[in-house]
Kinemage of the C-alpha trace (Angstrom):
@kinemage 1
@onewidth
@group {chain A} dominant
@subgroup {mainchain}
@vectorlist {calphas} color= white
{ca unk a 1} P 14.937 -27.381 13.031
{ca unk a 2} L 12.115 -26.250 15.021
{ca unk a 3} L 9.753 -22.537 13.915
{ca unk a 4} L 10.848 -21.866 17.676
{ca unk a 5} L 14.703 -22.054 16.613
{ca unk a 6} L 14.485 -19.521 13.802
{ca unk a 7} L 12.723 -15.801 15.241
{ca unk a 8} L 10.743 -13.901 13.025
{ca unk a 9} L 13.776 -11.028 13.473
{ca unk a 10} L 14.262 -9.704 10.090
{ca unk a 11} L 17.940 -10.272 10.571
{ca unk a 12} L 17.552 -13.529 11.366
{ca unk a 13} L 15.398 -14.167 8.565
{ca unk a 14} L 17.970 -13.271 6.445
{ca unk a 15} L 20.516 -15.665 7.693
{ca unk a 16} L 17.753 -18.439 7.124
{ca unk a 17} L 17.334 -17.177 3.412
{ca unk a 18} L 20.787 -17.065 3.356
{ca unk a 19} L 21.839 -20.268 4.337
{ca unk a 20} L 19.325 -22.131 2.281
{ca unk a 21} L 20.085 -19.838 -0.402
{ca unk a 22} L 23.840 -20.961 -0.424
{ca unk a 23} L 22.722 -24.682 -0.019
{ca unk a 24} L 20.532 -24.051 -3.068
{ca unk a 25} L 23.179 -22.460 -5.347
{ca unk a 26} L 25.299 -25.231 -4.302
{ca unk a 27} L 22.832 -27.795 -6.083
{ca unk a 28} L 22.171 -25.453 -8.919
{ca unk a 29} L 25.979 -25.556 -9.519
{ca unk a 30} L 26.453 -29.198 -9.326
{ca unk a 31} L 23.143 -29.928 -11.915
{ca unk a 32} L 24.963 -27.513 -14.256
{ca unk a 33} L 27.851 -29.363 -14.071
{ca unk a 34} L 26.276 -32.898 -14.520
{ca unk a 35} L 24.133 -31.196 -18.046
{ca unk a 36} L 20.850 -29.538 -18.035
{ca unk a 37} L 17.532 -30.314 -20.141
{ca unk a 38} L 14.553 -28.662 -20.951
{ca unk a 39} L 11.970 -30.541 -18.728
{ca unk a 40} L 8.921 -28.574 -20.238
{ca unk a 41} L 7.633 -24.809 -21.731
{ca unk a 42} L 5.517 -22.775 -19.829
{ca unk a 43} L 4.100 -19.593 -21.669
{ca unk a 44} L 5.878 -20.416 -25.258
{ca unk a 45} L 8.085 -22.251 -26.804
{ca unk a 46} L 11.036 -19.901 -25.350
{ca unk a 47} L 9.770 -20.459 -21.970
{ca unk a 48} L 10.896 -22.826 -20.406
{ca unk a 49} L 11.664 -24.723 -17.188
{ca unk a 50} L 14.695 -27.527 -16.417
{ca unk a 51} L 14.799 -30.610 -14.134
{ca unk a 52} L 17.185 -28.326 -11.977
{ca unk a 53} L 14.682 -25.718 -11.314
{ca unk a 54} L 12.352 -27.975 -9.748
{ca unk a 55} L 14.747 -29.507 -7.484
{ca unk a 56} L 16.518 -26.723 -6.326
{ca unk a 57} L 12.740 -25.058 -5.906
{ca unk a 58} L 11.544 -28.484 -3.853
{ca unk a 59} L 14.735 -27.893 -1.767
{ca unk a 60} L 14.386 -24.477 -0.608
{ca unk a 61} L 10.797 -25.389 -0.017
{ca unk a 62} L 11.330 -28.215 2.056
{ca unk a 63} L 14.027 -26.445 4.167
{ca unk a 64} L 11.783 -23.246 4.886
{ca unk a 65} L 9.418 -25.920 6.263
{ca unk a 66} L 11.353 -27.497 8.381
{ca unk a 67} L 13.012 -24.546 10.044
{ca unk a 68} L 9.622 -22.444 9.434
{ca unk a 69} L 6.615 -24.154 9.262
{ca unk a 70} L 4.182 -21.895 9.809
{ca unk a 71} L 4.726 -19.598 7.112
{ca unk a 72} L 3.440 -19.436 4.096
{ca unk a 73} L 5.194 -19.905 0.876
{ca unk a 74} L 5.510 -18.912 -2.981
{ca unk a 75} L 7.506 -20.049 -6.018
{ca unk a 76} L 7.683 -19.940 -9.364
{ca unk a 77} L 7.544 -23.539 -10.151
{ca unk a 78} L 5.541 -25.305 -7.165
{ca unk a 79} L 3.547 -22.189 -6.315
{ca unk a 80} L 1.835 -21.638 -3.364
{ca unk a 81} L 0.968 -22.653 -0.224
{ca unk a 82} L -0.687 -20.622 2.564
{ca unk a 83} L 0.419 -20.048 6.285
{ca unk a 84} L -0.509 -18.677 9.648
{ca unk a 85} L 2.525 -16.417 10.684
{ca unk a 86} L 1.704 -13.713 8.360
{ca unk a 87} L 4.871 -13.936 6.466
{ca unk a 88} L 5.073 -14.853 3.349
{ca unk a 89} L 8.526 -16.597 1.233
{ca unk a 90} L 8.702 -15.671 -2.382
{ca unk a 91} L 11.211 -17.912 -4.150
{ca unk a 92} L 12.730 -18.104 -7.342
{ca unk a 93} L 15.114 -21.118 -7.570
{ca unk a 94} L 16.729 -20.424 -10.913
{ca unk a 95} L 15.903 -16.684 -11.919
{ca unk a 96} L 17.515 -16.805 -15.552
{ca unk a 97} L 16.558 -20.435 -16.621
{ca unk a 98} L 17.390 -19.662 -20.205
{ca unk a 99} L 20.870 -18.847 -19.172
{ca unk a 100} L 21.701 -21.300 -17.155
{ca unk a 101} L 20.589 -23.852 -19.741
{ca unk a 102} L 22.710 -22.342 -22.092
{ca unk a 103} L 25.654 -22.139 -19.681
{ca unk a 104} L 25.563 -18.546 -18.705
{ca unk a 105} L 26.738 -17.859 -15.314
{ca unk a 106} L 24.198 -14.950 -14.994
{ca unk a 107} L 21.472 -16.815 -13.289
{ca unk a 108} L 20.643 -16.269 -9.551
{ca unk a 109} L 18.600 -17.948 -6.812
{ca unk a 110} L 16.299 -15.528 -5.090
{ca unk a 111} L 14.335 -16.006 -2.110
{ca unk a 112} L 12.589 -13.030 -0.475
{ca unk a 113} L 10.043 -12.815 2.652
{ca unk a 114} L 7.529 -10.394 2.859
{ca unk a 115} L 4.807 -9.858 5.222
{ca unk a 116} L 1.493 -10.512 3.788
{ca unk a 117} L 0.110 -12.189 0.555
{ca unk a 118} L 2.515 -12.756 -2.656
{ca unk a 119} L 1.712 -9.380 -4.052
{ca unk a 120} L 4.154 -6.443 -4.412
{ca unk a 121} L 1.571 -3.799 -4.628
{ca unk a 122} L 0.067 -5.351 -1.322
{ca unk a 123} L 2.856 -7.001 0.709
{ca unk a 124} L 5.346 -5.754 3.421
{ca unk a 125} L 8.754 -6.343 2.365
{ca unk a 126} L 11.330 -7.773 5.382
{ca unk a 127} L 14.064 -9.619 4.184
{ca unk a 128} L 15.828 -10.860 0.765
{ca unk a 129} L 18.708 -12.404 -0.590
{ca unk a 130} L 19.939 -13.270 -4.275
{ca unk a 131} L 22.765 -15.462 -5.139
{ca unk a 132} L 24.470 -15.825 -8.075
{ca unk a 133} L 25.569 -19.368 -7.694
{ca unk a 134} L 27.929 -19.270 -10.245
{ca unk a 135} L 29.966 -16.593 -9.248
{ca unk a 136} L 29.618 -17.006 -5.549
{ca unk a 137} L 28.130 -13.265 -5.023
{ca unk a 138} L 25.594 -13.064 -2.282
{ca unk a 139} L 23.352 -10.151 -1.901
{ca unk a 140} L 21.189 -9.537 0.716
{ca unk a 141} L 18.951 -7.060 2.687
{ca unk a 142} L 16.346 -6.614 5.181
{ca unk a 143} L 13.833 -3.744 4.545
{ca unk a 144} L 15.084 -0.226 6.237
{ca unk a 145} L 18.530 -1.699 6.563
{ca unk a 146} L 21.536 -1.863 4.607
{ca unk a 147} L 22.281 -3.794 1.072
{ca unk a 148} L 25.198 -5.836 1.257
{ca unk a 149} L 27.368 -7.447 -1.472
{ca unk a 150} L 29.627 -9.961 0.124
{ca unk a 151} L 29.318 -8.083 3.354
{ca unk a 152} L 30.121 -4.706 1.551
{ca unk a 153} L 27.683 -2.053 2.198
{ca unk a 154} L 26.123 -1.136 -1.650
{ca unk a 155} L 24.784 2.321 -2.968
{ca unk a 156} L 23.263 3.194 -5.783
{ca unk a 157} L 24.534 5.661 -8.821
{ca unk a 158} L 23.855 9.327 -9.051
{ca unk a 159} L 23.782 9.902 -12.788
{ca unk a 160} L 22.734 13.677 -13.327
{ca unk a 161} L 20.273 13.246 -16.407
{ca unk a 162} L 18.670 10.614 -18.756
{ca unk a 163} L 21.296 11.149 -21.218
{ca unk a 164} L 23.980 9.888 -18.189
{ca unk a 165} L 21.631 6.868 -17.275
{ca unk a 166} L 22.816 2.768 -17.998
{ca unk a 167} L 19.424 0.869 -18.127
{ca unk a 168} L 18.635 -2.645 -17.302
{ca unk a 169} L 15.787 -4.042 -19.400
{ca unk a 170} L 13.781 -7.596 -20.259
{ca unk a 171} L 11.556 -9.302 -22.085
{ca unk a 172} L 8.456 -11.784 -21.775
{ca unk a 173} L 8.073 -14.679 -23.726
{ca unk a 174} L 5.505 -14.205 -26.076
{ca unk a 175} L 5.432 -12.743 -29.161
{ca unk a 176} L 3.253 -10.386 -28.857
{ca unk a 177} L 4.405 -9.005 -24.904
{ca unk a 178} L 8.125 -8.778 -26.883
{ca unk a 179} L 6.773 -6.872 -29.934
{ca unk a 180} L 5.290 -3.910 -27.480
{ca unk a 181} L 8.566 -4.437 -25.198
{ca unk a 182} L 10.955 -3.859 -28.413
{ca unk a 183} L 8.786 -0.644 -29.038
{ca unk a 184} L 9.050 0.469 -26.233
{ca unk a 185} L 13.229 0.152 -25.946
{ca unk a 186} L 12.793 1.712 -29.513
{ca unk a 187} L 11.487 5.213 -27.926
{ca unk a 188} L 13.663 4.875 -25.004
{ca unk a 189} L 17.165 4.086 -26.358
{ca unk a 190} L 18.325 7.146 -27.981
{ca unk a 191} L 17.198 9.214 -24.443
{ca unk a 192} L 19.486 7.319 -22.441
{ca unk a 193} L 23.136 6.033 -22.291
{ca unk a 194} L 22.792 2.412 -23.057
{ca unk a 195} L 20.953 -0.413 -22.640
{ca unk a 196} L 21.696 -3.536 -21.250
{ca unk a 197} L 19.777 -6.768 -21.504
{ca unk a 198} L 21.142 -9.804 -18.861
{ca unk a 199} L 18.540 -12.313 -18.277
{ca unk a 200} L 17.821 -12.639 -14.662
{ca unk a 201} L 15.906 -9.883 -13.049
{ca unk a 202} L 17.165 -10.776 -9.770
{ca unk a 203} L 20.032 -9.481 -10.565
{ca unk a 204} L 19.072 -6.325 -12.438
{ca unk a 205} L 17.601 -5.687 -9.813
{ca unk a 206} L 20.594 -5.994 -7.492
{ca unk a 207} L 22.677 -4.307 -10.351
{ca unk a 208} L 20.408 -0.770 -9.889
{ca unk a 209} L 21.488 -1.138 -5.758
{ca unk a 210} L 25.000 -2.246 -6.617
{ca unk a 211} L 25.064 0.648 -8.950
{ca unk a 212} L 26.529 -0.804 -12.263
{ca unk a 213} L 23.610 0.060 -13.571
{ca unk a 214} L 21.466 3.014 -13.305
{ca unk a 215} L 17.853 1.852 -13.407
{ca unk a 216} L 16.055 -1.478 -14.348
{ca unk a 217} L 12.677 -1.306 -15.742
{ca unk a 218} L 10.497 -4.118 -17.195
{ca unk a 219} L 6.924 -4.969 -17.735
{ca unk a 220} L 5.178 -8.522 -16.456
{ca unk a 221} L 7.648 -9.377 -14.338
{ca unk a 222} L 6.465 -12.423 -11.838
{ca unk a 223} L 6.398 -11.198 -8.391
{ca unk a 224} L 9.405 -14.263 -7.604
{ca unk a 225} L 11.311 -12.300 -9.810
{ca unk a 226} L 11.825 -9.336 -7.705
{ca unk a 227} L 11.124 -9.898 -4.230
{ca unk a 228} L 14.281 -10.481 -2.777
{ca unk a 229} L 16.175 -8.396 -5.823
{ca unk a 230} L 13.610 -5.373 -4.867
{ca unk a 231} L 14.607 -5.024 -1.432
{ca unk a 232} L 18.366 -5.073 -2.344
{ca unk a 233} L 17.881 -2.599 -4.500
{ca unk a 234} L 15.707 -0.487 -2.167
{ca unk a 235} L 17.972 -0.880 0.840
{ca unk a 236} L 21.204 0.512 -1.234
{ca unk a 237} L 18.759 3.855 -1.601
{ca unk a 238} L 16.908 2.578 -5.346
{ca unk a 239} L 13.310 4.208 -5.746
{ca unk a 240} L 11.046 1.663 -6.907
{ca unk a 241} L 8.276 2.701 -8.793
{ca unk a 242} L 5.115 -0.086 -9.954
{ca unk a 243} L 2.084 1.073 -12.635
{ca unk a 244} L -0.677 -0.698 -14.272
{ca unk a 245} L -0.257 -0.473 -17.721
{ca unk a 246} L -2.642 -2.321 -20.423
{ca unk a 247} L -3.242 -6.103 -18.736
{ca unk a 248} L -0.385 -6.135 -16.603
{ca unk a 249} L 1.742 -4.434 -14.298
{ca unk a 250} L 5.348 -2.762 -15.068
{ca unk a 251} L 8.181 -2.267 -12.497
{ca unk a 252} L 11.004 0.663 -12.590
{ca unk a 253} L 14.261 0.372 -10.054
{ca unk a 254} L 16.031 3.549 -10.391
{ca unk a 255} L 18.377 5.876 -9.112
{ca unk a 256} L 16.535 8.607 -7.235
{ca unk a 257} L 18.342 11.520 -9.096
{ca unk a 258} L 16.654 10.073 -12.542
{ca unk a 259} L 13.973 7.882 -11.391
{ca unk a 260} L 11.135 10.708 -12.057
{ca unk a 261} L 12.322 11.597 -16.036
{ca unk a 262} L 12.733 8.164 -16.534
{ca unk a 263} L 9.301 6.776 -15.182
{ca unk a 264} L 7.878 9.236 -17.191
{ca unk a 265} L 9.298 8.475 -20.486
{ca unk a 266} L 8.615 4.685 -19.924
{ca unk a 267} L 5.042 5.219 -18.918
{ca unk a 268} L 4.492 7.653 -22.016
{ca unk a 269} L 6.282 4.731 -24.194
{ca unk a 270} L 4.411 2.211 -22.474
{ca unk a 271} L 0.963 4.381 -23.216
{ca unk a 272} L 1.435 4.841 -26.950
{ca unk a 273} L 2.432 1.599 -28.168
{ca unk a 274} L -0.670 -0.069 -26.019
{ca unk a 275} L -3.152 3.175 -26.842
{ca unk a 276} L -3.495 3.239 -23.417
């Protein structure tokens, strides 16, 4: 396939993402069901990466190229490679490796395009979509328009106070990032409703524009984690809120009735546990 074949239309981006996206899960699926291994460890020993991840990454990869080869590109596992066109694919091949080695189906593959460099607080976001391959759920969005589940339009919640709100959370990898992350859910959990804990911030952040949950916060997230999840969750009507906070950056997607009392609590959290 030709760049001239596939128009830089933000719909028709999406049906790109989309289609390589379901070709993707497909493999993802089929590596599941033939065993997975631990290839190597990234960060720590709980960090870790599988043969699958860097197949399924090498596919999307190659098939953006071929139908797209100008643009530039961004993944988790093969990272980056630059472009011409301005736009920019951010692509997580399995977001939720840990669960999909332990055979969880909550695992997704998210690819996301944005317009400019691989940097939330900098780029332009245009199209996403997140798959959850073992399921068969496909979410998707372009920026502006409207979040779909399965072709079903998606809002989010409306909960009337902090005490009403169901949170999404995660956690990094090392010790220390999960030791100020735990003290952090410490101060938080007995302001809000509950707290749940998935594994794939993908879909969190699909969950906060799907509305079964409220909000999804987290701090060091990798900008392939959210790209394509963020503009879900920000086409179904999710604010999303991004602060620097001691040496990295944390992420809130929230319902906009709660998003304000609930950025503030995490950001006081956030500032006492790191003396910020």
């Amino acid at each position: 396939m030709s760049n001239a074949a596939v128009s830089a239309a933000p719909d028709a981006l999406a049906d790109l993402a989309e289609t390589i996206a379901r070709e993707a899960a497909a493999l993802a699926v089929q590596r599941r069901a033939e065993g997975v291994e631990v290839a190597d460890r990234k960060s720590s020993i709980a960090d870790v990466v599988t043969a699958a991840d860097r197949e399924v990454e090498e596919l999307i990869r190659r098939r953006i190229g071929e139908a797209r080869p100008d643009d530039a590109f961004f993944g988790e596992e093969s990272g980056a490679a630059t472009g011409t066109s301005g736009l920019t694919w951010v692509v997580d091949p399995i977001d939720g490796t840990v669960n999909y080695l332990y055979g969880s189906p909550v695992y997704a593959v998210s690819i996301g395009v944005v317009r400019g460099v691989p940097d939330p607080s900098m780029w332009e976001p245009v199209a996403g979509v997140v798959i959850a391959p073992a399921t068969g759920q496909v979410y998707r969005a372009v920026a502006g328009g409207v979040a779909t589940l399965d072709g079903r339009p998606l809002s989010v919640s409306a909960p009337e106070s902090l005490a009403e709100t169901l949170v999404a959370t995660g956690f990094g990898y090392t010790a220390e990032r999960r030791w100020e992350q735990a003290a952090v859910l410490a101060g938080l959990v007995t302001e809000v409703r509950d707290v749940r804990r998935a594994g794939a911030a993908a879909l969190d952040c699909c969950a906060v524009g799907a509305g079964t949950v409220d909000a999804y916060y987290e701090r060091g997230i990798n900008p392939w984690d959210m790209a394509a999840g963020s503009i879900v969750a920000a086409a179904a009507g999710a604010d999303v809120r991004t602060w620097e906070v001691g040496d990295t950056r944390s992420f809130l997607f929230a319902a906009p009735s709660i998003v304000e009392d609930l950025a503030t609590l995490v950001r006081t959290l956030e500032d006492d546990v790191l003396g910020s």
